[in-house]
C-alpha positions, 0 to 999 in steps of 0.5 A: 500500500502507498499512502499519503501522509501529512508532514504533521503525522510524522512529526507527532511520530519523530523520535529524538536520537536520544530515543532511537539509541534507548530503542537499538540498545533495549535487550531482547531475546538472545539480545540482552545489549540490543540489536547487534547491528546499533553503530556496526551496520551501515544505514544503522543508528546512532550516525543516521540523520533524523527524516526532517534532516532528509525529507522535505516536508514541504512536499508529498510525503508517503507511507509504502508498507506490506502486509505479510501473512506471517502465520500462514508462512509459519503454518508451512514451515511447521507443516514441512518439518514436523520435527520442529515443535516451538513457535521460535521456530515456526516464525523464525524471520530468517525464513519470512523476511527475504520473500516479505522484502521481495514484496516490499521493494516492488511496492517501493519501486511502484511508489517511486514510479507512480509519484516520482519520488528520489529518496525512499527510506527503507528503514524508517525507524533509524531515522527516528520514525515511531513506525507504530505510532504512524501505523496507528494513525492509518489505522493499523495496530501492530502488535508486538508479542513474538512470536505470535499465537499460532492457534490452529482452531479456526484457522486463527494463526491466519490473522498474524501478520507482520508489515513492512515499512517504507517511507518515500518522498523528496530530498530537501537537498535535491543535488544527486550525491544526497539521494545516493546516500538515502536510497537504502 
């Protein structure tokens, strides 16, 4: 989906740099420092600039997201190895991701082909983007718990989902070697 959002949208959605490293250096699982890639991986905070240092909200400005039926994918997974019996593994992203981002880029490159646009910012969150907060305003709730439920009764597991978040728009410095850099 491609959507038009208003630059008032994102700013009630920005995060201080402050925020973004709180959030890269939380513990989670197997994590207890964080994510592994916080100040490795290029494109990865803490030395990425915040959007209203990259985008021109002075002009159209969208959100590109993917819906990705995540519990039917596990359900496959969980079916083609019986032996596998954790939910951990049935959703592990390893698995998912690589076809979930293959639909993402070609929602990115509809985006950029229908509205023109040079910079398409495929991690949003690093640039200080609170991505529930913007999905909530376009009225999806994200749900956080991993991994999900997988409750085979009624098919229920059909209604897990993960998305995929991309924003898109124009650069506020429109010199090329710019765009370059925030075309991730």
């Amino acid at each position: 989906m491609i959507i038009k959002i208003t630059p008032e949208i994102l700013k009630e959605n920005m995060l201080t740099k402050k925020e973004v490293t709180q959030l890269c250096t939380a513990s989670f699982y197997k994590h207890p420092k964080g994510c592994p890639n916080y100040n490795k991986k290029e494109g990865c905070p803490p030395n990425q600039p915040l959007i209203d240092e990259i985008l021109d909200f002075q002009r159209d400005l969208f959100a590109i997201y993917t819906e990705f039926n995540v519990g039917e994918f596990a359900e496959k997974i969980k079916s083609a190895h019986p032996d596998w019996k954790s939910p951990r593994q049935w959703y592990n992203p390893r698995y998912w991701q690589p076809k979930a981002r293959k639909f993402q880029r070609q929602e990115e490159k509809n985006a950029k082909e229908e509205y023109s646009l040079d910079v398409i910012l495929n991690s949003p969150e690093a640039n200080g983007l609170n991505v529930t907060g913007l999905m909530k305003e376009i009225g999806i709730a994200m749900k956080w718990n991993w991994p999900p439920e997988h409750n085979t009764e009624n098919k229920e597991y059909l209604k897990n989902s993960v998305y995929l978040i991309s924003l898109g728009g124009f650069a506020l410095d429109n010199n090329e070697r710019h765009n370059e850099k925030y075309e991730r």
